[in-house]
N, C-alpha and C positions, 0 to 999 in steps of 0.2 A: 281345396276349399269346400265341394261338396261336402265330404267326410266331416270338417272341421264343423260347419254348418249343421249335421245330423247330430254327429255329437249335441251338440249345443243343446238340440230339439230335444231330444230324450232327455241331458238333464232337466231343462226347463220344467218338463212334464211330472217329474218328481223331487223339487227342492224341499215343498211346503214338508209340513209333519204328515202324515198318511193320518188322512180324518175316514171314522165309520168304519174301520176295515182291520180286519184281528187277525192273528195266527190261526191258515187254516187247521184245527183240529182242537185248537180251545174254544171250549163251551160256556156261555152264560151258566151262572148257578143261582137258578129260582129258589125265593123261600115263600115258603106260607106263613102267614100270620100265627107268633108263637114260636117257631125255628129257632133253636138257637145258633146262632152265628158264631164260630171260633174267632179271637183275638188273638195272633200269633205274636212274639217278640224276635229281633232281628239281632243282629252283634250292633254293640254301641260304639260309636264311629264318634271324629272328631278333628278338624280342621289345625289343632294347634298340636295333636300327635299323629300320626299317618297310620299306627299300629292301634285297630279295633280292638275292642275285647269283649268277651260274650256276655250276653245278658245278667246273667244270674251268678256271674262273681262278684257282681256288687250283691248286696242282704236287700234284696228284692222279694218280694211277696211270691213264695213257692204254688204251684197251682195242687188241689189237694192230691189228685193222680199222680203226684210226681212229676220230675220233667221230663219231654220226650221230645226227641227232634224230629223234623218232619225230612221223609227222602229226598235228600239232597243229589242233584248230578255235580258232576266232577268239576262243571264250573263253576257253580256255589261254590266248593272248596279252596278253589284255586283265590277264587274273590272274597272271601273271608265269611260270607254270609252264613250264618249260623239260626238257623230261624226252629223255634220251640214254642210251645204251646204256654200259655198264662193263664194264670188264677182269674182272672176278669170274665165275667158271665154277662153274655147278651142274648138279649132273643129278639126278635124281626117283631119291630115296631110297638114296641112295648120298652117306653120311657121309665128312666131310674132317676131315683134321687140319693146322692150322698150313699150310698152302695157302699160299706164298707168290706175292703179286700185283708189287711191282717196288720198285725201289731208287727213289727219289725225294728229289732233294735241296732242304731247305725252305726254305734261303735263311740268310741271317747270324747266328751267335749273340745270343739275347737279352741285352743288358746297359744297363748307366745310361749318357744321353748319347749312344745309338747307335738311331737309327731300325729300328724294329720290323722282323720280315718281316713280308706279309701273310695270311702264316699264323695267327701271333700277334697280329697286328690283328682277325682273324676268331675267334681263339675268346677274344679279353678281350670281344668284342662280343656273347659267346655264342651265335656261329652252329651252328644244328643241321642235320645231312645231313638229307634226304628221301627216303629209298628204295623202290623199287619193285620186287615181286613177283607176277607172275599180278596184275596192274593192283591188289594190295592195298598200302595203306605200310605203312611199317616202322612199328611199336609199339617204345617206348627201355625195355630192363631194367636197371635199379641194382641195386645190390647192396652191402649194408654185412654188419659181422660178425655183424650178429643176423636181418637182412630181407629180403628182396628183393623192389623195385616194378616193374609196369610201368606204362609212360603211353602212352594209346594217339591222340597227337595229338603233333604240335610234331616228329616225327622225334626222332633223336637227336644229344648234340653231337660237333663234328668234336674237341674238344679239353675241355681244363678249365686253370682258375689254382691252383694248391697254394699249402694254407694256411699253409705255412712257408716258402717259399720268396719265393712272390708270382711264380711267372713258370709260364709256359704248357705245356702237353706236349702231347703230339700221339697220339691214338686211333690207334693203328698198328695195332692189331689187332680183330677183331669176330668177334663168336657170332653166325653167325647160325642161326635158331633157324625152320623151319619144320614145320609141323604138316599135316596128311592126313587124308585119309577117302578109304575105298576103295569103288570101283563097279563096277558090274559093263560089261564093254568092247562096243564094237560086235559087234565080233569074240565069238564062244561062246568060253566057258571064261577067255575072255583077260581079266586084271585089269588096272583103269586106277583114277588116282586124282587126287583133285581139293586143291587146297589151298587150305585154311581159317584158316592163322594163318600170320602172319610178323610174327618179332620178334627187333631188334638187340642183343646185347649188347654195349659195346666197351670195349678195355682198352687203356691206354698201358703196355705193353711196350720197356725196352729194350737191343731184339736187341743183340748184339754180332756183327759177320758178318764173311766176307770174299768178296771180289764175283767172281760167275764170267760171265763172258763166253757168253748165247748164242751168237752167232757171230760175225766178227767184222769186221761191219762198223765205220764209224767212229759213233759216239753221244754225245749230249751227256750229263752227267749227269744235268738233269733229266730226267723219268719216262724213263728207258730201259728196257729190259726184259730186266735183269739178272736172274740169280736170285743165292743167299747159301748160305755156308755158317755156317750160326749156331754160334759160338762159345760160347756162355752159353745154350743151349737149356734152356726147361723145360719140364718131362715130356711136353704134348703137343706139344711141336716135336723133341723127340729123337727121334732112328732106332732100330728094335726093330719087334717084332713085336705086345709092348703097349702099345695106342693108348686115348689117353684125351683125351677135351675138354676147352679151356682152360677154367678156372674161377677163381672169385671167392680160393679161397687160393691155386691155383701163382701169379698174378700177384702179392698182395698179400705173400705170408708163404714165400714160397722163390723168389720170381722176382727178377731184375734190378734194380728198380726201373723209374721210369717214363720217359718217351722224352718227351725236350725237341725243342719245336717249331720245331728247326731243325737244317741238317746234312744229311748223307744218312741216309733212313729207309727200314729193310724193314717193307713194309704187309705182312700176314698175315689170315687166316681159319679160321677154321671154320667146315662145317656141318653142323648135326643135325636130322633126321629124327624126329619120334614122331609115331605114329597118333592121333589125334583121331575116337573116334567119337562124338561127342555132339553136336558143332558140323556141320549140314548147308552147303552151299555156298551156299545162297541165303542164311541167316542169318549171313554170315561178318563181315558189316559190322555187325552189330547191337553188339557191342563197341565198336565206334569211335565209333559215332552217341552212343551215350551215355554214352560216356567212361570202358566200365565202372564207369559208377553214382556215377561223381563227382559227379554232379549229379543226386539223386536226380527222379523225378518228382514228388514232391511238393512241390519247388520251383516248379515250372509252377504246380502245384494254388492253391499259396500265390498266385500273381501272379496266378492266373485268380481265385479268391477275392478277394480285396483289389480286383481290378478290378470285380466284380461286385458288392460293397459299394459303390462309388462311383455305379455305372449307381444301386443302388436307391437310394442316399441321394436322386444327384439327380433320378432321375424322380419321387420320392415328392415334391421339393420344389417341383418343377415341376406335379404334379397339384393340392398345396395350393395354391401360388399363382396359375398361371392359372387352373385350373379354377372354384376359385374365383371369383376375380376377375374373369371373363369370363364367369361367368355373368351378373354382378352389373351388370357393366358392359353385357351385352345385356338383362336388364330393364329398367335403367333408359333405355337407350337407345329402348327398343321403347316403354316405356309414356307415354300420352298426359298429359302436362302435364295440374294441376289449374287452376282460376280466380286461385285462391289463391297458385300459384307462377307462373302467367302477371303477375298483379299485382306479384309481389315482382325478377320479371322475372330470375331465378335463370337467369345464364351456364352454358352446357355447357362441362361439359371432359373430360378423358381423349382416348384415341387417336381417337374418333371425329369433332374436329376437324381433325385431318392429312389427314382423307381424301380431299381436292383436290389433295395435293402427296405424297400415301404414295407414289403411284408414279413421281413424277415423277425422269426422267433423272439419273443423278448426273453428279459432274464427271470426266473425263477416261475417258470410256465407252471409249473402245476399250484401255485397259491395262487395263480391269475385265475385260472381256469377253475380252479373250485369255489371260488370268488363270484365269479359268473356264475356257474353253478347256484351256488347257493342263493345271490341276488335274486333268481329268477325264480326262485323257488320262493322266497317271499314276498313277490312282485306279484306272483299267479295266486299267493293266496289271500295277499290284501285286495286285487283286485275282484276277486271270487267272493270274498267275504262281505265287499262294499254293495256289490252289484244283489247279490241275494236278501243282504239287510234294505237295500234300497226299493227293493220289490215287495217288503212287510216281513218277510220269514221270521225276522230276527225279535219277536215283538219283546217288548221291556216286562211284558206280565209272566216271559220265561226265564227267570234269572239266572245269569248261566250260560246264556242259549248263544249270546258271542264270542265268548272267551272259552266255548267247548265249536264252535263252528272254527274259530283259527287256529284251534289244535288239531283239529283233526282235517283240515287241508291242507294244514302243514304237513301232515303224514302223508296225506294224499299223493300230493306235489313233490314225494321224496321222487318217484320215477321221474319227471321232468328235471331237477336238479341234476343227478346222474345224467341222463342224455345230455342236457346243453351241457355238463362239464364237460363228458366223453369226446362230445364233439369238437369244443373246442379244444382241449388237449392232445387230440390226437393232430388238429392243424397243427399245433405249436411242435408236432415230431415230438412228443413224448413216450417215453418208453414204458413206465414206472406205473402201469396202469389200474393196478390193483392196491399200488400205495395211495394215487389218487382216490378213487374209488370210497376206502377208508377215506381217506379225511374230509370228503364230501358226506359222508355216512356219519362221522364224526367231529365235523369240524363244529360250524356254527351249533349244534343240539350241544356239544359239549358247554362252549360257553354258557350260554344261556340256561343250562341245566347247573351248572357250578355257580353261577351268579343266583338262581332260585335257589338254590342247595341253601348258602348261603345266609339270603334273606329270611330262608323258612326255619334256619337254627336262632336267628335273631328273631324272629315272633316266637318261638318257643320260651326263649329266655324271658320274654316283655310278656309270657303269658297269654298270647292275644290269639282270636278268634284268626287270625291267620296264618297260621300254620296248619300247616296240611299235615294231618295224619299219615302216620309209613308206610297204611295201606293204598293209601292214594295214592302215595308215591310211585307204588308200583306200578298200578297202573300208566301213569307215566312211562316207567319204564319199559314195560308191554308194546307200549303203541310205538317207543322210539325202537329197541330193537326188533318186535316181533311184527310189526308192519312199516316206517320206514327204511330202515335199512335195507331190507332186501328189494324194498321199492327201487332203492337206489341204485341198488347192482344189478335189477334190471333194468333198469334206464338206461345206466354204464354200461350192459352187453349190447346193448341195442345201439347206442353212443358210437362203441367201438367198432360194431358193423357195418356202420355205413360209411361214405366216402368222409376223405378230409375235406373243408370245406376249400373250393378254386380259387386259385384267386388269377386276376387279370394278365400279370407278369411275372416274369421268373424274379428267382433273387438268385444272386450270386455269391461265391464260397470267402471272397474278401470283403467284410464291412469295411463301408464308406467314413473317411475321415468326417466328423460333425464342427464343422467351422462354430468361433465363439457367436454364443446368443448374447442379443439384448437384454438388458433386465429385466424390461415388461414381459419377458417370455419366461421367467424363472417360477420353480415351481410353486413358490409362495404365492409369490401375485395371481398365476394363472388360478391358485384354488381359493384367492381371497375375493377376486372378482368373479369366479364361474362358479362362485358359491350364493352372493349374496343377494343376486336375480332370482333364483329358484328358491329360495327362502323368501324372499321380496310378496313372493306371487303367493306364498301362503301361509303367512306366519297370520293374518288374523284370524284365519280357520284352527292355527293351530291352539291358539288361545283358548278357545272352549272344548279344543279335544284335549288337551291339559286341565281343564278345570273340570272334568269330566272323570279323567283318570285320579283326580289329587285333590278335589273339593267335594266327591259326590254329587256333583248334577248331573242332568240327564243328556244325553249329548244323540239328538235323533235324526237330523236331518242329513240324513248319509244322499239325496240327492247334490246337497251342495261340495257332501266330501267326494262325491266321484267325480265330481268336473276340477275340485283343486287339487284331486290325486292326477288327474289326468293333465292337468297344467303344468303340474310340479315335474311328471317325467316330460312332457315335452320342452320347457322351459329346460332341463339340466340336458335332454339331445340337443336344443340348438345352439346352445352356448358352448357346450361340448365340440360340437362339429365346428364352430368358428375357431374357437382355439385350438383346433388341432389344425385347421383348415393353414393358419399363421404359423405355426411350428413347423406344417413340412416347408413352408414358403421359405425357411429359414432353414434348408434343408438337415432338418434336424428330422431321423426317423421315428426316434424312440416315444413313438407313439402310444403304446399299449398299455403301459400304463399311467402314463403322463393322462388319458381317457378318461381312465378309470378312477384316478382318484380325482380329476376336474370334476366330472359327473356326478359322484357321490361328497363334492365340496361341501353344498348343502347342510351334510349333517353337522360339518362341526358348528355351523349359525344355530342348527336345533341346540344342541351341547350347549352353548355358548349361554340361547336366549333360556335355558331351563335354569341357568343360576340365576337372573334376573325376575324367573316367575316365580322361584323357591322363598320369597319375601312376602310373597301375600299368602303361606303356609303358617305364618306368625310360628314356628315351631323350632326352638334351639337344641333339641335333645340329640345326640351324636347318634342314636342309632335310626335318628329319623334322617337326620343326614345321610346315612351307608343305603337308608332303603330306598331314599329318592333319586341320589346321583347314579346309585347301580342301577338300578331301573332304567333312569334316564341312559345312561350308560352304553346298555345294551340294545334301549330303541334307537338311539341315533346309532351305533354300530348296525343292526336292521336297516336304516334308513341308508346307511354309507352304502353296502354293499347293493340294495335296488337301485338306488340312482348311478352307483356308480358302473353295475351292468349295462343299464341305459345308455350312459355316457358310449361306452366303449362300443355297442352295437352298434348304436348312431354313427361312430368314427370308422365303425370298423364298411358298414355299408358306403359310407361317403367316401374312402379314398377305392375302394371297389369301382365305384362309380364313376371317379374322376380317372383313373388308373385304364380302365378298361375304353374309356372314348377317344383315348390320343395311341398316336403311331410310334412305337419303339422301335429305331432303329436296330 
């Protein structure tokens, strides 16, 4: 209870979002009055297809230097992110009006019977920009005649469909909208200032212009880098000396109307400048993390609660039943037969006849035992990963910085996989130890390397910003052969060095007849009900780590994911140790893996409930399908195998336990 209790205390201490406090080694980036500030572009993402695609295969305004990407780490790539530099020009605090960025032509009128552009393929699929400021994204602001929202995830869209019309128009125009706090400079006297908010607003505008020739070399229509003389300007694109920022009514209620997404388009700007002294630099992300309060914290509260109703129902049911019953059963085990029941010659039963064959070898010991193996190896590095994200390392202004932290403890952690296999394999009297060995070296990285293989030939074909380059591949392949693998065959030599693990009682060279079981003991039921407890306990945390992985939000509060990671394996050990606790009572031994798949039940409820969240993907396209269920696929396959190591430890420590306190004749 102590333990249970400190637990507790440490998450408490870190559920909220980490307010004030950044990645040690990322630095503020001051400007001075005049600076210009880079506006980067991101891959354009999209809630109704799963497959992003990069900025600039849409006929997007080219910047005149050409495109250049900026140095991406290995988990940028793996994540699809693709972030490049844009033609938009800003400078620190120094307000624009109507700023035009270039004439760009979008391709064929929309009509019946005439294949789309894929401009208008991109926003009926609701693709949204992703933009980038001082490494913060763009926040999306709407705006109707009474409201005005902002959303601080998903970016904003490149377009929208009208509700009268039914055809596409194209965001030619954008607010954007940056916010400050001023500091004091390196330099005495001298003011610098830091920025704490950026956020898009965009309007379809449209221009009417006539095109003027920078200079004159020869140019193609698309993106050339004409400027326009607007014919139908409103107020803040007119010439005068009184300048005003585009707003929700010049566009809506004396503006042009809106800019169909195709034809030659003038893309436009503004930008504005307000000081923000409330929001400090460090806390600038705390808006995003949690979603400005969309999701309140007492949502967590809620799922930490309900999960901690489950731990007490079943500990409590587990302290009546074993405790009980094991007391009961080591009396009467211990106490000396009377004359009386030696004459009536009263048969023993319960678990304490199994105990020639409890520990004896199950069948196909080495997928047991690399099984374990490999559970544990991704047990250590989700829980390595949550505990150092939960301590700040992991900040969101490093992109990347999670999905390259459980690759590379997953490499880490190849030497722990080898030893727990080792070890347990060699209890199970395995011989075949180098074949082991391999397939713990090779087992689970193969899957889940041919499942990515896979997915990364079908981003190729969709064109999308996610597929990973061959070079990158490689790398991959570097860290799986040329640093885990050998991790693992030194784990395995170490494994193999040391003792098999003891156990309590002998076994003997005849297995034990298994008299017939109940039904509630069959293997269906014992994984339909030792599954859907430990699912129970965290399926509403699981809801925003799915909406996380498959909606793009930001998913931060890794305090509440460590006490539901830590629920979820205790919940699947005590449910584990109760049904097994019932199955030797039934003297049935075949405990090992009867454990192991009770324990990692769990995952098929994940499996199960990802077809039910694949509805709010609104997305019918077959190879969004192949990306989400193989995905899904492979985490609950991840998920099977840690709980169901869990499982089998738990079981495997409790008949240790019960095994070793009574007297074998």
């Amino acid at each position: 209870m102590p333990k249970r209790s400190t637990l507790f205390t440490v998450a408490l201490a870190t559920f909220q979002t980490v307010h004030g406090f950044y990645l040690p080694g990322v630095h503020p980036h001051s400007f001075k009055e005049g600076d210009p500030v880079k506006l980067k572009v991101n891959k354009l993402t999209s809630i109704h297809d799963e497959y992003p695609i990069e900025y600039y295969r849409l006929p997007f305004c080219y910047p005149e230097e050409g495109v250049k990407m900026d140095h991406e780490n290995l988990g940028e790539f793996l994540t699809g992110d693709r972030i490049e530099n844009s033609p938009y020009r800003i400078e620190m605090k120094k307000d624009m009006y109507c700023e035009q960025v270039c004439i760009s032509n979008l391709g064929r009128v929309e009509s019946k019977g005439v294949s789309p552009n894929k401009v208008v393929r991109a926003i009926r699929k609701d693709y949204h920009n992703n933009w980038i400021v001082d490494n913060l994204p763009s926040a999306s602001k709407t705006e109707d005649d009474k409201n005005s929202y902002t959303r601080y995830f998903h970016g904003f869209p490149i377009g929208f469909i009208a509700s009268d019309d039914k055809k596409a128009y194209i965001n030619n125009h954008v607010n954007i909208e940056l916010e400050y706090h001023e500091v004091e400079g390196i330099d005495t006297g001298l003011k610098e200032y830091r920025i704490v908010r950026f956020t898009v607003e965009p309007f379809s505008i449209r221009h009417e212009f006539t095109s003027i020739f920078s200079n004159d070399d020869d140019k193609s229509d698309n993106n050339s880098n004409m400027k326009a003389e607007i014919k139908n300007p409103i107020p803040s694109c007119a010439k005068g000396k009184d300048k005003r920022h585009t707003n929700y009514y010049m566009v809506t209620k004396i503006g042009p109307g809106s800019q169909p997404a195709s034809g030659k388009v003038l893309f436009t700007y503004d930008v504005k400048w307000t000081e923000n002294k409330e929001v400090s630099w460090a806390s600038r992300w705390d808006i995003y993390l949690n979603m400005d309060n969309g999701i309140p914290s007492k949502v967590h509260w809620l799922s930490i609660s309900n999960s901690l109703v489950i731990v007490f129902v079943l500990t409590s049911m587990i302290a009546a039943i074993l405790v009980r019953n094991l007391r009961r059963d080591y009396d009467r085990y211990a106490r000396v037969p009377t004359d009386e029941e030696k004459s009536e010659d009263q048969e023993e039963f319960g678990w304490k006849l199994v105990h020639a064959d409890i520990f004896r070898p199950p069948k196909h010991p080495m997928m047991l035992a690399v099984g374990i193996g490999s559970g544990i190896q991704l047990m250590c590095m989700s829980t390595c990963t949550i505990v150092i994200a939960m301590m700040g390392f992991l900040s969101p202004a490093r992109r990347g910085s999670l999905v390259m932290a459980l690759l590379i403890l997953y490499v880490l952690m190849g030497g722990v996989a080898g030893y727990s296999m080792a070890r347990m394999y060699k209890t199970f009297k395995g011989k075949s130890w180098q074949k082991a060995t391999v397939v713990t070296a090779f087992g689970f990285p193969s899957v889940a390397f041919a499942v990515f293989f896979v997915m990364n030939l079908l981003a190729v074909s969709k064109q999308s910003s996610d597929a990973v380059p061959f070079t990158r591949m490689l790398i991959l392949l570097v860290l799986w052969f040329g640093i885990s693998t050998p991790l693992v065959f030194a784990g395995a030599y170490f494994g193999f060095k040391c003792d098999a693990i003891e156990f309590p009682v002998n076994t003997s060279n005849i297995p034990r007849q298994i008299p017939d079981q109940p039904w509630f003991m069959s293997l269906f039921f014992t994984v339909a009900i030792g599954g859907v407890m430990p699912f129970g306990a965290c399926f509403l945390e699981l809801f925003f780590i799915m909406s996380s992985l498959w909606m793009d939000q930001y998913y931060y509060v890794f305090g509440f994911l460590f006490l539901t990671f830590a629920i979820l394996l205790l919940t699947c050990a005590e449910i584990t140790v109760l049904f097994n606790y019932f199955q030797i009572c039934g003297e049935d031994y075949r405990w090992w893996w009867r454990s192991f798949i009770t324990g990692g039940a769990s995952a098929f409820y994940v499996f199960a409930y990802s077809f039910h969240y694949f509805k709010q993907l609104q997305s019918n396209s077959p190879a969004t399908y192949v990306l989400y269920f193989g995905y899904m696929a492979l985490i609950s396959f991840g998920l099977f195998l840690v709980t169901g190591a869990v499982g089998l430890l738990s079981s495997l420590w409790f008949n240790k336990k019960i095994f070793g306190s009574i007297k074998i004749d």
